[in-house]
C-alpha positions, -999 to 999 in steps of 0.1 A, spaced: 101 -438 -574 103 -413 -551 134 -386 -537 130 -412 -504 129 -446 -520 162 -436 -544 179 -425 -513 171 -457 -497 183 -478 -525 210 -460 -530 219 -456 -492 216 -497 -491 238 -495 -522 265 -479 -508 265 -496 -472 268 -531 -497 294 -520 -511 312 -509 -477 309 -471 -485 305 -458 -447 312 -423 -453 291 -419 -484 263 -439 -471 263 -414 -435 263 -384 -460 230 -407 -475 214 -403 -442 223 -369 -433 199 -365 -465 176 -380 -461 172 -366 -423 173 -332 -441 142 -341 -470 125 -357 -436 126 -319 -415 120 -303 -450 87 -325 -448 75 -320 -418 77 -282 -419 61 -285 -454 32 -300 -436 31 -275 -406 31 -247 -432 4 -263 -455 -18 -266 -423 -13 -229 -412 -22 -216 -445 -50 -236 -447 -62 -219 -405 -53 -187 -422 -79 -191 -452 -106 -206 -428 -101 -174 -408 -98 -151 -435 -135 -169 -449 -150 -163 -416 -138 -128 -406 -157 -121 -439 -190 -134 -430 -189 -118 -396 -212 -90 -388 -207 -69 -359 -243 -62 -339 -236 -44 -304 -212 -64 -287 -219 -95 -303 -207 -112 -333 -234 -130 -358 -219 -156 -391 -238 -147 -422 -238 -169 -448 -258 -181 -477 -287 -161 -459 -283 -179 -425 -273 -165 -392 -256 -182 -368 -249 -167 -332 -242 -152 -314 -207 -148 -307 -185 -134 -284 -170 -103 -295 -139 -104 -270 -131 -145 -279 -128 -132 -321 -113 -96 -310 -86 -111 -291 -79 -147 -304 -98 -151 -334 -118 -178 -319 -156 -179 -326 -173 -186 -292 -207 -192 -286 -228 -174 -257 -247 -189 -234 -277 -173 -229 -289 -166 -193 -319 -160 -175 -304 -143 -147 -289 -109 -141 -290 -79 -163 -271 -95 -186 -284 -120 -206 -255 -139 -228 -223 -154 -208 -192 -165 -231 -179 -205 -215 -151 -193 -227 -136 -160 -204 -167 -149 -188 -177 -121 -209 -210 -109 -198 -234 -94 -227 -263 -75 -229 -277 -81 -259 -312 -73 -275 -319 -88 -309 
């Protein structure tokens, strides 16, 4: 049994038995174990954004103003250096065939000149 289902059985206990104050004192519990829960679960889901970032921010290489993904031997890009510099978001850029820039980033604009 779990810390929920006890609580439960004893909760229904107690309101059998015509306990009201113990039984609201049951709930107040097990609203607390509920919230401890949830943030449980935000926290495991924030460490787990936090490794993924850490992993990638390792197998990023830097090349101009563009960022490539390295791994295993394979390169993926390119990216835009202002997306990861600023919010740690890999974007990829668009390449263009007009202008003397020739990579827009979707994502703010960012206009590249990049030669590979």
């Amino acid at each position: 049994m779990s810390v929920i289902d006890d609580l439960k059985s004893v909760g229904k206990t107690l309101n059998d038995i015509g306990k009201v104050e113990e039984y609201k004192k049951i709930l107040e519990s097990w609203q607390i174990i509920l919230e401890m829960q949830e943030e449980n679960d935000k926290l495991k889901k924030s460490n787990s954004d936090l490794k993924e970032k850490l992993e990638l921010k390792g197998n990023l290489v830097k090349d101009d103003f563009v960022y490539f993904l390295e791994k295993d031997g394979n390169k993926e890009g390119p990216f835009c250096s202002r997306c990861w510099e600023k919010n740690k978001v890999l974007i990829t850029l668009q390449q263009n065939k007009v202008g003397h820039w020739n990579f827009l980033c979707p994502e703010c604009g960012n206009k590249v000149t990049y030669r590979n």
